[in-house]
N, C-alpha and C positions, 0 to 999 in steps of 0.2 A: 731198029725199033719194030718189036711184032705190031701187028694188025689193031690188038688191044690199044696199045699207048697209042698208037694214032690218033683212034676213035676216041679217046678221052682226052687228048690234044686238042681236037677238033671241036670235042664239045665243049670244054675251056674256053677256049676261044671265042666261041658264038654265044656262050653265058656271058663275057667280057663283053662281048663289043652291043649285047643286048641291052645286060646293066646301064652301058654308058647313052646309051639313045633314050632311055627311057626314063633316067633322070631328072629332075624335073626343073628347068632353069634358077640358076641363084635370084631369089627374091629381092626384087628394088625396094632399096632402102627407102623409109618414108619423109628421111630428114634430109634434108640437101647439102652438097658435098661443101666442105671446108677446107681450101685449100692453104696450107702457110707458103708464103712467093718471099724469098730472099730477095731484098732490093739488089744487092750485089751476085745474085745469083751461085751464091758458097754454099747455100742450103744447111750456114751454120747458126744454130740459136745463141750460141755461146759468145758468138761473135755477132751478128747482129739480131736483136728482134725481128723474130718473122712476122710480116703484116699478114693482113686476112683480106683474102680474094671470096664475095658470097656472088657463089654462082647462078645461085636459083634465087636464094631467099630475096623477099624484097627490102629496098635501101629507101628509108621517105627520111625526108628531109625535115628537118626539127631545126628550129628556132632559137636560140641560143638565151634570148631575153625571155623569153617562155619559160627555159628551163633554171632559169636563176630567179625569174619572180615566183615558181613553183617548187623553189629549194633544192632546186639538182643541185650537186657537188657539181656538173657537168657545165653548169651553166656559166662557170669563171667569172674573176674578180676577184679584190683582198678576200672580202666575204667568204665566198665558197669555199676559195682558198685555204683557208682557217679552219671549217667545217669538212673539209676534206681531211686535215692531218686526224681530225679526231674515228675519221672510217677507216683511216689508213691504220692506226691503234686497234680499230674493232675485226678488222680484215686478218691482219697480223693474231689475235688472239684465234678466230675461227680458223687461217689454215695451218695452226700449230696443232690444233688440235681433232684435226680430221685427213689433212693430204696425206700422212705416212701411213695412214689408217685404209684410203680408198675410199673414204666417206665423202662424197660429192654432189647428195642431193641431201639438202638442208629447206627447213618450213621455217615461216616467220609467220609470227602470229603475235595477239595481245591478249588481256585478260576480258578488257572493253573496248567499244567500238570509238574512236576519235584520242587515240594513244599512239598513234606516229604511225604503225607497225608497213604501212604502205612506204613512204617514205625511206623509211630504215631500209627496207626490201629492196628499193629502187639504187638508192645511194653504196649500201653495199655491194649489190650485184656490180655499180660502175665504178668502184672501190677494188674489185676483188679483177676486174676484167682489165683493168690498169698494169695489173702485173705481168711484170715479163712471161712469156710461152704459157698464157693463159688466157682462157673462152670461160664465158658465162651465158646462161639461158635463162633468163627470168622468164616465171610464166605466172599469169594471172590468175590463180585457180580462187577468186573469193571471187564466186559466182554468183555473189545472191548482190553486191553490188563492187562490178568488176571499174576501178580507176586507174590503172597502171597507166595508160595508154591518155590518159587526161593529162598528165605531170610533163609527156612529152609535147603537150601540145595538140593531140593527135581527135579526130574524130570518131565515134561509137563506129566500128567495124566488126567483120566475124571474128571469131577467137575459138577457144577453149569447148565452148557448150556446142558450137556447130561440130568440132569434132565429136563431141559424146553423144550428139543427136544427130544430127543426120551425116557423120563419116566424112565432114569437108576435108581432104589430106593435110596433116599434118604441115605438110612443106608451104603450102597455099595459105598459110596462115601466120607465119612465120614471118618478123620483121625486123628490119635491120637501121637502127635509128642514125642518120647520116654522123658521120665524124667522132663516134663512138667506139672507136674499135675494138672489136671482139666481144662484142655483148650485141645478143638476137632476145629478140623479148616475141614470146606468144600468149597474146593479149588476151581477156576474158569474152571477148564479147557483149553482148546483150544478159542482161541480170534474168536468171532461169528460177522461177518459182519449187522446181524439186534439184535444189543447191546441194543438198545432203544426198542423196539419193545416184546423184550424179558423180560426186566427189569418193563415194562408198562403192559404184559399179566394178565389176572386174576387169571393163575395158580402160576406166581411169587408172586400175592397178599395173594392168600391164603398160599401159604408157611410161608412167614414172619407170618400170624399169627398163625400159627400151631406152628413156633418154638417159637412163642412169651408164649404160653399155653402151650404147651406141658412139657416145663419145667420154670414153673412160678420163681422160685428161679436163674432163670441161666440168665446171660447178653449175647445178640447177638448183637454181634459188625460186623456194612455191611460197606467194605469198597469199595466205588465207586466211577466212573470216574470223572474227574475234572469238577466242578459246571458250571465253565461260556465256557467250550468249546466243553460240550455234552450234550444232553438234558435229557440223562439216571438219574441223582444226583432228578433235579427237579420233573420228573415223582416218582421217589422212594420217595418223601420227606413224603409224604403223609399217607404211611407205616409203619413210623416206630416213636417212641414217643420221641425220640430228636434227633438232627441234630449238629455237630461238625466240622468245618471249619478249616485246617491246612492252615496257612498261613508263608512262608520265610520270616526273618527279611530281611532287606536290598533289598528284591525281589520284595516281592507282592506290588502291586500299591495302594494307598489310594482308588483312583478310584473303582478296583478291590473288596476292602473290603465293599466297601460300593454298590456295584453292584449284592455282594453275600449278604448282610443285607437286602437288598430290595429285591430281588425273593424269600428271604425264612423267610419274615416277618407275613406269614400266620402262621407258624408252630413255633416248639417249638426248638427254636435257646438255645444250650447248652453255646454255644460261639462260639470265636474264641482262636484258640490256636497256640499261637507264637510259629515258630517251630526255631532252630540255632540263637537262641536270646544271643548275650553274657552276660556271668554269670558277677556277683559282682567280685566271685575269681575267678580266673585262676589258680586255685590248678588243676584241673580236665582235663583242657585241654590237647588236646590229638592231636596229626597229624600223620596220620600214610594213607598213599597211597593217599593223599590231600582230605581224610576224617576226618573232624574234629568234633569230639565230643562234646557236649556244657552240663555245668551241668544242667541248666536251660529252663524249659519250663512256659510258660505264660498263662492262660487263660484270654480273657477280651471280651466282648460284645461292 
């Protein structure tokens, strides 16, 4: 080897091993790790459902009678029971029509404000997290007045708006409702008087797609303010890869429906889904504090 090749061996070499020093260490992730733990340790899905180990996120404990006089599907008994097969119908329709697609962050929203659309959000998200080798993150983004975190039982904590205002991490925020497996919910927080302004930022955008990658296998279900009486639902449409419209039987206005079909005919409309629709049987119904349970849920475009 002449003299030449050496010296540009050499300097190969100290370009390399310079390159790698100066590298800048892999960035910690801001969502905390998820581990699947094989009870029988086969580390087969096929063969057992893999539980979920949350490492960081926090686990509070939730109330079982909480969650059935506030209409979780979660909360068990014939009741819920009943109410559950009609998510398990709504659950089945949305991942026929977005898992082979990639489509994993989905909005729920309504036309007005006291048309289920929280509820629906909540019960699907634990609908959807039920299914075998499947995670769900519900997050509270109806900022102007955040209740996710009421349904569980739960007290007014930081959420959502602390991360868009003052950068609380992501992970720190994050909570893991006891006996729920595999649904983390990050709650809204404290209700923020600039709701739209927050939900429209580029750091809200790049969120949604951080949680959209971050965990490619997992569904983010955004439940946000009502469609036609904040302009928060419209700015977020954009976001996220399909959109889900709760609508009251007997309530919402034809007008209405067709109000919310036309502003969100740019994007990818999942449906509409009839919320308090009465079932065929009245086996299921239910009255109990003039909340009535219905077995049946609708989707239709």
């Amino acid at each position: 080897m002449s003299f030449i090749d050496k010296a540009l061996e050499k300097a190969k070499t100290l370009h390399k091993k310079k390159t790698t020093a100066d590298s800048p260490p892999e960035a910690e992730p801001i969502f905390p790790p998820i581990t699947p733990v094989s009870p029988l340790g086969l580390g087969d899905p096929e063969v057992v459902p893999p539980e979920i180990s949350y490492s960081i996120t926090r686990t509070v404990a939730v109330d079982p009678e909480i969650m059935r006089r506030n209409r979780l599907i979660a909360g068990g008994g014939e009741v819920a029971d009943a109410v559950a097969e009609g998510f398990k119908l709504l659950r089945t329709h949305i991942l026929q029509r977005t898992k082979t697609e990639n489509k994993n962050t989905l909005m729920i929203t309504g036309p007005q404000p006291g048309e289920g659309k929280t509820l629906t959000a909540i019960n699907l998200a634990i609908s959807i997290a039920q299914e075998v080798n499947q995670t769900v993150l519900l997050v509270d983004a109806d900022l102007r007045a955040p209740s996710v975190h009421r349904y569980f039982g739960l007290e007014t904590q930081e959420g959502l708006v602390d991360y868009l205002t003052a950068g609380v991490p992501i992970r720190d925020l994050l909570i893991h409702p006891q006996g729920l497996a595999k649904l983390v919910v990050l709650p809204g927080g404290r209700p923020a008087t600039n709701a739209a302004e927050l939900i429209n930022s580029p750091l809200m955008a790049d969120l949604v797609q951080e949680l959209k990658h971050y965990y490619p296998n997992r569904y983010v279900l955004f439940d946000l303010p009502p469609l036609l009486a904040f302009a928060d639902s419209l700015a977020f449409a954009p976001l996220v890869d399909g959109i889900m419209v709760v609508v009251e039987a007997c309530k919402t206005s034809r007008e209405d429906i067709e109000r919310c079909r036309e502003m969100l005919q740019k994007f990818n409309l999942l449906g509409f889904v009839l919320n308090k629709a009465e079932s065929v049987s009245r086996k299921y119904d239910y009255q109990d504090d003039n909340l009535r349970w219905k077995e049946k849920l609708w989707l239709f475009k």
